[in-house]
C-alpha positions in Angstrom: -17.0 -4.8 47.9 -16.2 -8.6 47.6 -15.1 -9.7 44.4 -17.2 -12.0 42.0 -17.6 -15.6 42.5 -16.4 -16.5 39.0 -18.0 -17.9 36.0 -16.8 -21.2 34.9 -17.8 -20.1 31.1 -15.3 -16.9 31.3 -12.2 -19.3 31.8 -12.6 -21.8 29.1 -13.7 -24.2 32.5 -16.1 -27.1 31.5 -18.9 -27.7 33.8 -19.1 -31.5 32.8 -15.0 -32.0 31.7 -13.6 -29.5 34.4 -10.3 -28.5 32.7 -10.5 -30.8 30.1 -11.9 -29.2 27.3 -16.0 -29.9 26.4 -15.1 -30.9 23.3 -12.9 -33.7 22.6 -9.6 -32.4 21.4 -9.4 -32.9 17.3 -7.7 -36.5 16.1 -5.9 -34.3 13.1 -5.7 -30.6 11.8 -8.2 -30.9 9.0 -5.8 -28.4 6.2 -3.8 -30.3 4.8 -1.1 -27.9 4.7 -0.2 -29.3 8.1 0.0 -32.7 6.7 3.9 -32.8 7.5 3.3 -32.3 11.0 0.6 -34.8 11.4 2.6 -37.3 9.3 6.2 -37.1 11.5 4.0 -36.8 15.0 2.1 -40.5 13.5 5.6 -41.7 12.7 7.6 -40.7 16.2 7.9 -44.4 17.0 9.8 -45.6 13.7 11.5 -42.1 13.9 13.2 -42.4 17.3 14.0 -46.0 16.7 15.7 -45.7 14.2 17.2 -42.5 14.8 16.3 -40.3 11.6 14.1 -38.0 14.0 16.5 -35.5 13.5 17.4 -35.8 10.0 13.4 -35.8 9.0 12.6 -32.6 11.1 15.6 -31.0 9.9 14.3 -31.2 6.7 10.3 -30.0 7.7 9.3 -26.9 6.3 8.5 -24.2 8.1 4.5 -23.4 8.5 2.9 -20.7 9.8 0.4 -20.9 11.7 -1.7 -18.5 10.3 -4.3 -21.5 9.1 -5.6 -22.6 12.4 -8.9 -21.9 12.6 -9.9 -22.3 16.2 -9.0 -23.3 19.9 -9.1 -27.0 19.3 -6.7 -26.8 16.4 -4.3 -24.7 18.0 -4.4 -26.6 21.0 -3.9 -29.9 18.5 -0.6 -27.7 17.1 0.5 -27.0 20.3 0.2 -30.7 21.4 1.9 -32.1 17.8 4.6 -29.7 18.1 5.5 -30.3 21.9 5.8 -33.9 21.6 7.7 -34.1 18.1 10.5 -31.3 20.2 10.7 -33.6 22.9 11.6 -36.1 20.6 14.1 -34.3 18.6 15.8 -33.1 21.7 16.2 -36.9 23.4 16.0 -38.9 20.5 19.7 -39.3 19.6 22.9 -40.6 20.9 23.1 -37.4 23.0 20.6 -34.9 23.8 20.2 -31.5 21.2 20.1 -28.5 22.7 19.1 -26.1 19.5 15.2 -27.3 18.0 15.4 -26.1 14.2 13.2 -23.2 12.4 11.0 -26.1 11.1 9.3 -26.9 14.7 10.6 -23.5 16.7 8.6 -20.9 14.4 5.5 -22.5 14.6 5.7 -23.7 18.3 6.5 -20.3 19.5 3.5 -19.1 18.0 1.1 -21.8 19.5 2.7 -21.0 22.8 2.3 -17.7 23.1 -1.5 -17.7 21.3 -1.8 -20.6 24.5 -0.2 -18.4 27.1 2.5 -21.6 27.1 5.7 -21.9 27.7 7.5 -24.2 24.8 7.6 -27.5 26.7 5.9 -30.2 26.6 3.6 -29.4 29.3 0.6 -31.4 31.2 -1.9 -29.4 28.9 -0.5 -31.1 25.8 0.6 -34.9 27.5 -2.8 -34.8 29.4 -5.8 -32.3 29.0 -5.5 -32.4 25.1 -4.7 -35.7 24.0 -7.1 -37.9 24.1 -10.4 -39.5 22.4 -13.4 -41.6 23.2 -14.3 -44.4 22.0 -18.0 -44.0 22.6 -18.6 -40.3 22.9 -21.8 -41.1 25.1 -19.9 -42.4 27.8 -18.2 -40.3 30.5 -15.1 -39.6 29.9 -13.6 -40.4 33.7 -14.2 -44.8 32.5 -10.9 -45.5 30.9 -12.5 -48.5 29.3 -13.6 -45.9 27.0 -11.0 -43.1 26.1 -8.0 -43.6 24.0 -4.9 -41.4 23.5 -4.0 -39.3 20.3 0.2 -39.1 20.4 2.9 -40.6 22.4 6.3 -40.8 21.6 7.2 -44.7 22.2 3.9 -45.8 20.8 3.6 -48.2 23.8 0.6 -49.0 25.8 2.3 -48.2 29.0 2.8 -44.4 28.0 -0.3 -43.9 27.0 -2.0 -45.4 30.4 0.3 -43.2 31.8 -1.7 -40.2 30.4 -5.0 -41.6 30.5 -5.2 -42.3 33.9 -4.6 -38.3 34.4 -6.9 -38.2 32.0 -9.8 -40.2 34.0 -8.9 -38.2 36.8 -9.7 -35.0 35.7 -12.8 -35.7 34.6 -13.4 -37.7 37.4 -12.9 -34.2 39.5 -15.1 -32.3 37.0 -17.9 -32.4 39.1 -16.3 -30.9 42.5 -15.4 -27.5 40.5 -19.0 -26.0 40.0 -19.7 -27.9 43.2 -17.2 -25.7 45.5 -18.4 -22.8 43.3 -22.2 -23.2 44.6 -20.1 -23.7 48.4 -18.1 -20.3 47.8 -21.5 -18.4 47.4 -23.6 -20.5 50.1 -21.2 -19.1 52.3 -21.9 -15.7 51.5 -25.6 -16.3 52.0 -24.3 -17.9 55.4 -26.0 -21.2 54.2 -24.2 -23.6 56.7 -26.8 -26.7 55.2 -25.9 -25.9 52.0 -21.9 -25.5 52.5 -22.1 -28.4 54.8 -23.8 -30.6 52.2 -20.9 -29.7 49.6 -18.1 -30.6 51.3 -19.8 -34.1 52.1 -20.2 -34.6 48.6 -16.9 -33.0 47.7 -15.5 -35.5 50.1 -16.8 -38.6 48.6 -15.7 -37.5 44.8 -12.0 -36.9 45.8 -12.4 -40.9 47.3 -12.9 -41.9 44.1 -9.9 -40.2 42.8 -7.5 -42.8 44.6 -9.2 -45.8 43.3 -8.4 -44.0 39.5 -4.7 -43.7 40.6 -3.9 -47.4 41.7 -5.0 -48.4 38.4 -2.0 -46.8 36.9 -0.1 -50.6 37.7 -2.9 -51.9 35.4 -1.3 -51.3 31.7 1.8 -49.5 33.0 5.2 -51.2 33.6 7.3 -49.4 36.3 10.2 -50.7 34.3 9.1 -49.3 30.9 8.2 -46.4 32.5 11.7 -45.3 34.1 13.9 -46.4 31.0 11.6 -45.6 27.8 9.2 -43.4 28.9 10.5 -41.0 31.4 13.9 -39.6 29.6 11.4 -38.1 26.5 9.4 -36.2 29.3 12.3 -34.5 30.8 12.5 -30.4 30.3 15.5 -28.1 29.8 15.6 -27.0 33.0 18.5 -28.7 35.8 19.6 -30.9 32.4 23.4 -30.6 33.4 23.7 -33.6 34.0 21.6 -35.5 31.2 23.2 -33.1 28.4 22.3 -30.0 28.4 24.3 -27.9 30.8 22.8 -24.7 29.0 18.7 -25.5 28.5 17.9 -25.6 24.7 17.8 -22.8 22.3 14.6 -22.4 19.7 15.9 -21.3 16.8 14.0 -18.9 15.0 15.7 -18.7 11.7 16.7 -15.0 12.0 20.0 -13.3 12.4 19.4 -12.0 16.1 21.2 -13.8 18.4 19.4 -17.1 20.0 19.5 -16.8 23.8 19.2 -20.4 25.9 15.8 -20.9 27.9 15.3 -23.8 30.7 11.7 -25.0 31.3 10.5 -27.7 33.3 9.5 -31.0 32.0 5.6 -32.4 32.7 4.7 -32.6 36.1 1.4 -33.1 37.6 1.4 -30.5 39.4 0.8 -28.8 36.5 -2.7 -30.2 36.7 -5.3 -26.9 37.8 -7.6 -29.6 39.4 -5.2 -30.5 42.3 -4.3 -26.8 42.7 -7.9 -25.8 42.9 -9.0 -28.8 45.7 -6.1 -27.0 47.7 -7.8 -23.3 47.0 -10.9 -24.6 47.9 -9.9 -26.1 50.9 -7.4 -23.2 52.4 -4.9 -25.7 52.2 -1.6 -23.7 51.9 1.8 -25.0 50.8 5.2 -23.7 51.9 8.1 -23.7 49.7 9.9 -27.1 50.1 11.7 -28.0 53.0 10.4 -24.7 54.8 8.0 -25.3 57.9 5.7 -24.3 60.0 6.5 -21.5 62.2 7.1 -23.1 65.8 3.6 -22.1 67.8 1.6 -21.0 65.0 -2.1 -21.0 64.3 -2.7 -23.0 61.6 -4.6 -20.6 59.9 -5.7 -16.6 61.7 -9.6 -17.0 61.5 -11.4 -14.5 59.9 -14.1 -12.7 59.9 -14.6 -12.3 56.7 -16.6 -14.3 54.9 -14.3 -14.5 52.2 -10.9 -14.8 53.0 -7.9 -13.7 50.3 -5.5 -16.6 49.6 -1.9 -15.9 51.3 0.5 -14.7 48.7 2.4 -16.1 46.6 6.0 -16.8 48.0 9.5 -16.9 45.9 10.4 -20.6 44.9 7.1 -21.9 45.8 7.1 -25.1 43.3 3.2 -25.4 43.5 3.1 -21.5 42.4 5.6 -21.7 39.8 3.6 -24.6 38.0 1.0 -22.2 37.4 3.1 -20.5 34.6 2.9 -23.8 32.7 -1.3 -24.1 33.0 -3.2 -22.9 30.3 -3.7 -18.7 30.4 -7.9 -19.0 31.3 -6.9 -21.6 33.8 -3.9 -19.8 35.7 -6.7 -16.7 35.8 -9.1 -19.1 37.2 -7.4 -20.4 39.7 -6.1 -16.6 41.0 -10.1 -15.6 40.8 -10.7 -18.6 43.1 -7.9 -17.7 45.8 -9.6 -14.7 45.8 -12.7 -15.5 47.0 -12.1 -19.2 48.5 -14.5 -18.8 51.9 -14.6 -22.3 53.5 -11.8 -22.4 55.7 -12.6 -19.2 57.6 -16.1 -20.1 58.0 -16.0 -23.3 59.0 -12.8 -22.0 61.6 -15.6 -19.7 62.7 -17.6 -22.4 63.7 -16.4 -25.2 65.6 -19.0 -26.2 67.5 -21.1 -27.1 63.9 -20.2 -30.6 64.2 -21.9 -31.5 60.6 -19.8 -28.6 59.1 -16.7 -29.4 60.8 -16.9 -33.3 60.2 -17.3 -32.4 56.6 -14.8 -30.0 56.2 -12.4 -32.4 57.9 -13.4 -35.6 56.2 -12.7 -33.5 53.1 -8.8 -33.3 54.2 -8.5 -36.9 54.7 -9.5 -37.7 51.5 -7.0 -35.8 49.9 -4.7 -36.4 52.1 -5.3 -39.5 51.2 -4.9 -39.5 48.2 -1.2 -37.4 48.1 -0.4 -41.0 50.2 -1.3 -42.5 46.9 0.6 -40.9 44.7 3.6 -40.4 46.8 3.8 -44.8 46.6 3.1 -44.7 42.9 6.2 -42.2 42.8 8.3 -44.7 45.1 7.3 -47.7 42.9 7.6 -45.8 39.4 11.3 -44.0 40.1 13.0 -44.6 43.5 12.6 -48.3 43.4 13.7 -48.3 39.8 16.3 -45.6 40.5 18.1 -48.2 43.2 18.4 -50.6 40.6 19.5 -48.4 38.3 22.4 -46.9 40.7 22.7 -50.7 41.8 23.3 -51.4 38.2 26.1 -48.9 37.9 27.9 -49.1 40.8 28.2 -53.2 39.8 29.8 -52.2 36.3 32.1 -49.2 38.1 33.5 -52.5 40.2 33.8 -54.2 37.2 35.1 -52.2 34.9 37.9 -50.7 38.0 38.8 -54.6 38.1 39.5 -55.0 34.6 41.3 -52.5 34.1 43.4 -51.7 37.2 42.4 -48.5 37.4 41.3 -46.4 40.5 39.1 -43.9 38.5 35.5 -43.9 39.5 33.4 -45.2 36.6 31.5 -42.1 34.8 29.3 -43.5 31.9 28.1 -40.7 29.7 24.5 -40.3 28.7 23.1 -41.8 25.4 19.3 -41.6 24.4 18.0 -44.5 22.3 15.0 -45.9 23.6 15.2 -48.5 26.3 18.8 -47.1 26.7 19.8 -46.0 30.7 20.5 -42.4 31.1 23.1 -42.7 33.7 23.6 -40.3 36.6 27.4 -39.6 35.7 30.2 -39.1 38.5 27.5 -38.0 41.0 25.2 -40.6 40.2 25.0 -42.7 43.7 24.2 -39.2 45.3 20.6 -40.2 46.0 20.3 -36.3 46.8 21.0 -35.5 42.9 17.9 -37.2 41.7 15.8 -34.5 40.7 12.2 -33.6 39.7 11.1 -32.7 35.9 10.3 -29.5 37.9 13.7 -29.0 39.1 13.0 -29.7 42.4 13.5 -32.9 45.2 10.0 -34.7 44.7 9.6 -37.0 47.3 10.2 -34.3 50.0 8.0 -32.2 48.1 5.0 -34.5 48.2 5.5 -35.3 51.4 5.8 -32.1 52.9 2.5 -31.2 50.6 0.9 -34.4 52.0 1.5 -33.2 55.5 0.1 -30.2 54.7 -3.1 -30.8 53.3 -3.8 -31.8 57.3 -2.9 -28.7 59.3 -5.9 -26.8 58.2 -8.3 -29.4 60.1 -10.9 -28.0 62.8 -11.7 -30.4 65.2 -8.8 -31.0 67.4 -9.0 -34.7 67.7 -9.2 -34.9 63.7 -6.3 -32.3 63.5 -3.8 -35.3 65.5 -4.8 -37.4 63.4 -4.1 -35.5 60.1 -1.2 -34.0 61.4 0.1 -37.3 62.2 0.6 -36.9 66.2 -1.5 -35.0 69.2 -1.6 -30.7 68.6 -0.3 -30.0 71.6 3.3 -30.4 73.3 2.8 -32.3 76.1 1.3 -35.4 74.8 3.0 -37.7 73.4 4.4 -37.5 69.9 3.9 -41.2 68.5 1.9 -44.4 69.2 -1.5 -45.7 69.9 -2.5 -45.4 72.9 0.0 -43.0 74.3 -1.2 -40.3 76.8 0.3 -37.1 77.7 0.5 -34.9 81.0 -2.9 -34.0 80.1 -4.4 -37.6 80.5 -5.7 -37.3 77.7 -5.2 -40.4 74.7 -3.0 -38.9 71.9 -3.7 -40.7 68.6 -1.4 -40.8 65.6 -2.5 -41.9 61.7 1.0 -43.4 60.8 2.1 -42.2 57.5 1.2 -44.8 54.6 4.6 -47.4 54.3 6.7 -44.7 56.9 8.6 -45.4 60.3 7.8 -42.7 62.8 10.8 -41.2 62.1 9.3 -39.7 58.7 11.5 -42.7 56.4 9.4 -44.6 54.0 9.4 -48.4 53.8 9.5 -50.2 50.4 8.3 -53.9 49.9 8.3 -55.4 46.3 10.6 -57.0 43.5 13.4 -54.7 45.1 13.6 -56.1 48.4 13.1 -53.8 51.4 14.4 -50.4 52.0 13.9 -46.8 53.2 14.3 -43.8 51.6 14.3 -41.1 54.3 15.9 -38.5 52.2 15.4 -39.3 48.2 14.7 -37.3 45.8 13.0 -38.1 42.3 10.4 -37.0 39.4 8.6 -38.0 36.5 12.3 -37.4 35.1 15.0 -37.1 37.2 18.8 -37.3 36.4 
């Protein structure tokens, strides 16, 4: 029996918002016996600034959360909490690595009522922190939406969330849209399947156009030095701090173990996760490849094909654990009955389904092309300058002083303040990801991904950036191979064939064949 198509209703999914929720999230907690937390979250700013974060949640109270009366207000806890931890932790001289009773208790509670772990995940930067201005207008025009808490109270950090923001409601639409394509497929509608995936295909082109605007309002500069560091997690901190993770002190007399979580990422976003599900794109854990010969995907002749399982130390699948409870279930009920792939596989000469299908993977390949030049702008660029930077005052400082010993800054956390890599810090293979792992191979190897699953064989060199078989040639327009035939290749955005990526900007001109980097990286 084939399981049920699922109900967006059963896993708090909006039709008309997607993930974000149908209501928008609450400005405050109306009882005012959470007026402290409200009043140190509207105060973060001055707080970190001027360094009496610490002293002024020290001295919170500790509130139970037994007051909060529905979903929106815990998810309005959750958020408030999250962001004043994240400040407490980096918003000192050196990071903390024990959050008191006063924020612990009570964040605990929201996080496991949330199914959460106790970062600051994309849930509380992203999917619950924001308003509209109008509350008539869609949500996906950023003209319109505002956000609720940041922690540097600059405009650049909170375009940085808004833009996420835009984007998933922007993708709202394609959810019940692949839904109705899941069960045309059962019916063996080919029109109908055919005619979602064309309009699937033109909303994720609009999702690129949303991205690029992130240079709009938000500095790559402010980003990288006053941003970034308050976004970091627990987890891979050695360097930055915290060789341990952080402890969440309870208040009781058992003994307080250390934890390590990941920072936000956005692949923490269920939206990107579910255009992969939807598509049967699969993703390897990083750095691992293709096996030499392989299908790209064993048709089926099913019509509903179960998603491959989940592999150890598979970043994409780990990032589930930080997704809302109803969305981590979603997303498993939709790689349970995600049909496309195999049915359009099943049909190659359907040149409307196959065309559609395929335009559907360039688009977000596309897209991942995007976002892996935002990531280059955003960190690596800024990351050369920064390693620049300290690799000029080592010189110096050696000069001065006469001495040989390599020049090992320690970290300090005031805003605007670098966090320097320490005595490995010109390694570019030490940068790491908020998720604690190498992000620009990551996205690159996810880019390349989304492209294997194409049909049409022509489309499939193309996406896969050089001709499917061995004896063409691997590179270059124009090229031919034994065959005679014309092998094409779709050149990586900004990358030399030989996989390196090309910078041009305010930094000059480089290539970054094997960096690594994150929304935080150390």
């Amino acid at each position: 029996m084939l399981p049920q198509i699922p109900q967006l209703s059963d896993y708090d999914v909006s039709p008309v918002n997607g993930f974000l929720p149908t209501e928008a999230p609450l400005d405050f907690l109306p009882d005012p016996y959470y007026q402290p937390w409200e009043t140190t979250v509207a105060s973060l700013q001055a707080l970190i600034l001027t360094q009496r974060i610490r002293r002024v949640v020290d001295a919170l109270p500790v509130l139970s959360t037994r007051y909060l009366a529905d979903e929106r207000e815990w998810r309005r806890a959750y958020s408030i909490l999250a962001f004043i931890a994240h400040s407490y932790i980096w918003g000192g001289n050196s990071p903390a690595d024990r959050v008191p009773p006063s924020i612990s208790v009570p964040f605990l509670s929201c996080c496991r009522h949330l199914e959460l772990p106790p970062v600051a995940t994309y849930a509380g930067l992203v999917l619950w922190n924001w308003r509209p201005l109008d509350p008539a207008v869609p949500v996906d025009n950023l003209e319109n939406i505002f956000t609720l808490n940041t922690m540097t109270g600059s405009l650049d950090e909170s375009w940085f969330y808004l833009v996420s923001v835009a984007i998933e409601a922007c993708a709202a639409p394609t959810i019940p849209l692949m839904i109705k394509a899941f069960e045309a497929v059962r019916l063996d509608d080919g029109a109908t399947v055919t005619e979602c995936l064309r309009s699937f295909a033109e909303h994720l082109d609009k999702f690129g156009a949303l991205l690029q605007r992130m240079y709009e309002q938000c500095d790559p500069h402010v980003f990288y030095h006053r941003i970034r560091p308050y976004l970091a997690g627990s987890k891979n901190m050695a360097d930055a701090g915290l060789p341990n993770g952080v402890i969440f002190d309870d208040g009781s007399d058992a003994p307080q173990r250390y934890v390590q979580y990941s920072g936000g990422s956005n692949a923490q976003s269920s939206v990107i996760q579910f255009f992969d599900l939807a598509l049967g794109v699969e993703h390897r854990p990083t750095g691992e490849k293709a096996a030499p010969g392989a299908a790209p995907s064993p048709s089926s002749s099913s019509q509903d094909a179960a998603a491959p399982p989940a592999q150890q130390h598979n970043f994409i699948t780990d990032m589930r654990t930080y997704m809302p409870g109803p969305h981590r279930r979603f997303l498993e009920a939709v790689s349970s009955v995600a049909n496309v792939r195999p049915y359009v596989r099943a049909r190659p000469n359907d040149r409307a389904l196959t065309t559609a299908y395929d335009a559907c993977l360039a688009m977000l390949r596309a897209f991942r092309d995007k976002h892996i030049q935002l990531v280059s702008r955003y960190i690596i660029v800024k990351s050369r300058e920064t390693r620049n930077r300290s690799s000029s005052r080592s010189r110096q400082t050696n000069l001065a002083s006469g001495s040989a010993a390599p020049f090992k800054p320690t970290a300090i956390g005031s805003v605007g303040a670098e966090r320097i890599h320490g005595a490995s810090g010109n390694d570019n293979k030490n940068i790491r990801g908020t998720g604690g792992t190498a992000l620009i191979p990551f996205l690159k190897q996810a880019r390349d991904e989304t492209g294997e699953p194409a049909i049409d064989a022509w489309a499939r060199r193309l996406l896969n950036n050089g001709p499917s078989d061995a004896t063409s040639v691997a590179s270059g327009f124009g090229a031919s191979g034994s065959s005679g035939r014309v092998g094409a290749r779709l050149t990586k955005v900004g990358e030399h064939a030989s996989g390196e990526m090309e910078i041009v900007g305010l930094a000059g001109v480089w290539t970054a064949d094997d960096s690594e980097g994150g929304i935080c990286h150390w």
